[in-house]
C-alpha positions as CSV (number, residue, x, y, z in Angstrom):
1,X,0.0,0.0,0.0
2,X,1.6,3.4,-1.1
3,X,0.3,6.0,1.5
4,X,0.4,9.0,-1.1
5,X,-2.9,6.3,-2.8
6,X,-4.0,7.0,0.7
7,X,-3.8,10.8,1.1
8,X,-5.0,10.9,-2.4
9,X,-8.2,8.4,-1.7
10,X,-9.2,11.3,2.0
11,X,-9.0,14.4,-0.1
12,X,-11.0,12.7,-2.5
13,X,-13.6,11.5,0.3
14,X,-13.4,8.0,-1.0
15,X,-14.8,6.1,1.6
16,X,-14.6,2.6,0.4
17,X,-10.7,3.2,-1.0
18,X,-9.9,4.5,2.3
19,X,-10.9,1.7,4.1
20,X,-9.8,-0.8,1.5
21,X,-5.9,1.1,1.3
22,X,-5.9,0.9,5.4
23,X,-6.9,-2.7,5.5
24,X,-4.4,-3.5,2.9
25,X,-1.6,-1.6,5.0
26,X,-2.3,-3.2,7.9
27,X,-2.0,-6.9,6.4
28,X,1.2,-5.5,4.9
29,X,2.8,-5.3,8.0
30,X,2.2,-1.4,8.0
31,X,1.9,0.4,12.0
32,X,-1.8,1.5,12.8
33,X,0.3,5.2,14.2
34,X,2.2,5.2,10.5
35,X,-1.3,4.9,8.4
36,X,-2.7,7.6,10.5
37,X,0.4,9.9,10.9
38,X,1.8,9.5,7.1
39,X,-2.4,8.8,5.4
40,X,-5.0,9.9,7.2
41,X,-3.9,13.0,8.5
42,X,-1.9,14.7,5.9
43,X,-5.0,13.8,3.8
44,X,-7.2,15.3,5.9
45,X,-4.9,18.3,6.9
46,X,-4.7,18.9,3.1
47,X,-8.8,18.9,3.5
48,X,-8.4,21.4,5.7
49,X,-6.1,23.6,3.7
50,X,-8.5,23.3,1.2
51,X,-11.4,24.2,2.9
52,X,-9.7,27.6,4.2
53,X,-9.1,28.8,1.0
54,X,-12.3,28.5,-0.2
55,X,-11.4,25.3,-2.5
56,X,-13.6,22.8,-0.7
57,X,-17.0,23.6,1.1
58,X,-18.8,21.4,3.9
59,X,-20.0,18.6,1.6
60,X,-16.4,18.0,0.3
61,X,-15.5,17.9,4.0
62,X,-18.2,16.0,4.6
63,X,-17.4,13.1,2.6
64,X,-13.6,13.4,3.4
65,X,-14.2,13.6,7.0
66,X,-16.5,10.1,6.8
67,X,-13.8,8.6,4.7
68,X,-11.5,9.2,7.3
69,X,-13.8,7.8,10.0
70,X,-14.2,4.6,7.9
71,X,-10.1,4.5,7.7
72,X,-9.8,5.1,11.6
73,X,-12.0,2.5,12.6
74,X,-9.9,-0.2,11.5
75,X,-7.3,1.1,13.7
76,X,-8.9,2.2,16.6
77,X,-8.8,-0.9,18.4
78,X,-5.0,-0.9,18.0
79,X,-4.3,2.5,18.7
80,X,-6.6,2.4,21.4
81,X,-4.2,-0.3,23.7
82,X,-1.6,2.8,23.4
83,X,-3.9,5.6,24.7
84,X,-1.2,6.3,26.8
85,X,0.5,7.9,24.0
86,X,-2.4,10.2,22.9
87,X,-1.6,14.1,23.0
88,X,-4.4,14.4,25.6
89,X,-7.9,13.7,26.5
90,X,-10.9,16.2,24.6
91,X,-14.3,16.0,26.2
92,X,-17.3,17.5,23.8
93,X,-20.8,18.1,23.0
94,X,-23.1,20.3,21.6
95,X,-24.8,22.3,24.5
96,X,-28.3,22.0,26.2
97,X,-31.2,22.6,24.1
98,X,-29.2,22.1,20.7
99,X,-29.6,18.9,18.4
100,X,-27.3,19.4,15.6
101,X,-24.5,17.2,15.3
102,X,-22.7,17.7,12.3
103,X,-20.1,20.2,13.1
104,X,-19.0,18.4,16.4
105,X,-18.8,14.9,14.4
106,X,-16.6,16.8,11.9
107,X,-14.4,18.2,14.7
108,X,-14.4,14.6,16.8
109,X,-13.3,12.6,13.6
110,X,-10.3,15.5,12.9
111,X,-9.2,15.2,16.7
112,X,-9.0,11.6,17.1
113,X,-7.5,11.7,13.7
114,X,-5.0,14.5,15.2
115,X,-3.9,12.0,17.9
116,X,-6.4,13.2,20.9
117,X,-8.4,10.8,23.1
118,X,-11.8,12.4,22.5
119,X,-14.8,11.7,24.4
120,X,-18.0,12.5,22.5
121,X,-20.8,13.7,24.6
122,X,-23.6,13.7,22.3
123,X,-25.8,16.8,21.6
124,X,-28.4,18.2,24.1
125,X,-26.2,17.9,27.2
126,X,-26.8,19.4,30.2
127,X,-24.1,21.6,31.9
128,X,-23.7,18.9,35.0
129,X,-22.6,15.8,32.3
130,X,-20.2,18.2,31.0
131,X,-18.3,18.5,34.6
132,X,-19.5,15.2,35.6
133,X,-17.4,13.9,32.3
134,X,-14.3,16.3,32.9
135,X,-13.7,14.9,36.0
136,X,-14.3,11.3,35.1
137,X,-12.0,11.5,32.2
138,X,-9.2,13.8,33.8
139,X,-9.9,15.9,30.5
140,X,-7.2,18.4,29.1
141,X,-9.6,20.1,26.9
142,X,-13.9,21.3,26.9
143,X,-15.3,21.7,23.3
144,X,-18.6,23.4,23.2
145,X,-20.7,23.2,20.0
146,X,-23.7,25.4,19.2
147,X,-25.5,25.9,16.4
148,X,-28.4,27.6,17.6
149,X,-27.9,31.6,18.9
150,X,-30.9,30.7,21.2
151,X,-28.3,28.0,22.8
152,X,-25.5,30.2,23.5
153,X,-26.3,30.9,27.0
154,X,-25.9,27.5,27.6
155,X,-22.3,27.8,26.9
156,X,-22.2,31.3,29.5
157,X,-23.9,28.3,31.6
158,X,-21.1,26.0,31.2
159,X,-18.4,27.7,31.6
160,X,-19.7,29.2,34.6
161,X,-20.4,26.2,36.6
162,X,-17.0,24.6,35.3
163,X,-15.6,28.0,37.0
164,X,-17.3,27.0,40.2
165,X,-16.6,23.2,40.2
166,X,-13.0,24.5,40.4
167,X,-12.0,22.6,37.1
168,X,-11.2,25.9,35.4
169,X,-7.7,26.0,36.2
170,X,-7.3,22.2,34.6
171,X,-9.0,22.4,31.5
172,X,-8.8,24.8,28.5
173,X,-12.4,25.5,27.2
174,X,-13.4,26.2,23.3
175,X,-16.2,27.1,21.3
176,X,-17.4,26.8,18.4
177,X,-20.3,26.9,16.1
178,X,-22.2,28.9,13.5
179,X,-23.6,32.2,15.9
180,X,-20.6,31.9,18.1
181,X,-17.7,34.8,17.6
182,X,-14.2,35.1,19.5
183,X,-16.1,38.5,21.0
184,X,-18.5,36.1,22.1
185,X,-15.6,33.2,23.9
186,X,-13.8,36.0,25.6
187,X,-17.0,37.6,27.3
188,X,-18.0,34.5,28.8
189,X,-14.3,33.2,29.6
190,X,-13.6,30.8,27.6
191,X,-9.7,29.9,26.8
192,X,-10.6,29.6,22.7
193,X,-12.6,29.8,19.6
194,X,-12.6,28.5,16.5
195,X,-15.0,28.9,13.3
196,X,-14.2,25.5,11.8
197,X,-13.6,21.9,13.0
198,X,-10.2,22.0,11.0
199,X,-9.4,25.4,13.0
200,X,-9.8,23.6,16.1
201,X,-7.6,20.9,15.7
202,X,-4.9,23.6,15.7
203,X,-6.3,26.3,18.3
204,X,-5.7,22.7,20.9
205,X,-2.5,21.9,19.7
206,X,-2.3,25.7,20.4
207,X,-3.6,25.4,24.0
208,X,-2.0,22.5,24.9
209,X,1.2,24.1,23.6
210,X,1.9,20.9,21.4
211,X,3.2,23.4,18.9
């Protein structure tokens, strides 16, 4: 398996290549951390250079990102008996009162992808799961998602009671989401913003000062 077939077959958002490439690899011989480090993720980092400059729009993501998922779920399993060796742990959801899903999946797939332990939340969830699950999973990092500009107070919410649990000085918090602005992050306190699930994957490596 040549991993440049591989890059090639995430920017494309070729789900069934992807998968079929990674397989292959692996019954080469190939390391689970080389397909992901030297495939998945320049191909999806390419995505993401794409997308800023205007190249490729959400359904080109779309389709890349769920390529990529296909890809990492042969290897999760192996990576997974190595979690000591992640860059850190990422708790997120999308806030109370907010279904939508999309934009968090996008940013979950590109973080796991990125080397994080991530812990998916769901959408809808209260602001006591989201300290509940910080302190079960001893998490470096808080993503909030909204979509809604009717669920942003939910985030004040958050943040505030994370504040008061006395988990604020252990965890950076971001947010992100459609109505959400960096005007917005700094007025309620949180530590980060980003408008785009590829622009998150860097504004943690920023906070966790992995770069």
């Amino acid at each position: 398996m040549k991993m440049e077939d591989l890059v090639k077959a995430v920017i494309e958002g070729n789900a069934p290549v992807v998968s079929d490439l990674v397989v292959q690899g692996l019954n080469e011989g190939l390391k689970a951390t080389d397909i992901l480090a030297e495939g998945l993720t320049p191909g999806m980092s390419t995505v993401g250079d794409l997308f800023h400059r205007g190249e490729y729009f959400l359904p080109e993501m779309l389709f890349s990102a769920k390529a990529m998922k296909g890809g990492l779920e042969h290897l999760e399993t192996i990576l997974s008996t190595g979690g000591s060796d992640a860059l850190g742990t990422i708790v997120l959801g999308t806030v109370k009162g907010d279904l939508h899903d999309i934009g968090k999946n996008i940013v979950a797939m590109l973080m796991k992808g990125a080397g994080f332990n991530v812990i998916d939340l769901g959408v809808d969830i209260p602001v006591e799961r989201f300290v509940e699950a910080l302190t079960e999973e001893k998490a470096d990092i808080l993503a909030l998602s909204a979509l809604l500009s009717t669920t942003m107070p939910a985030m004040e919410s958050t943040v505030k009671a994370i504040k008061e649990s006395g988990l604020k000085d252990k965890v950076k918090i971001l947010v992100g989401g459609a109505p959400v602005t960096p005007e917005f992050a700094d007025e309620i306190g949180a530590d980060g913003y980003s408008e785009d699930a590829p622009g998150a994957v860097n504004k943690v490596n920023e906070l966790l000062e992995l770069v």
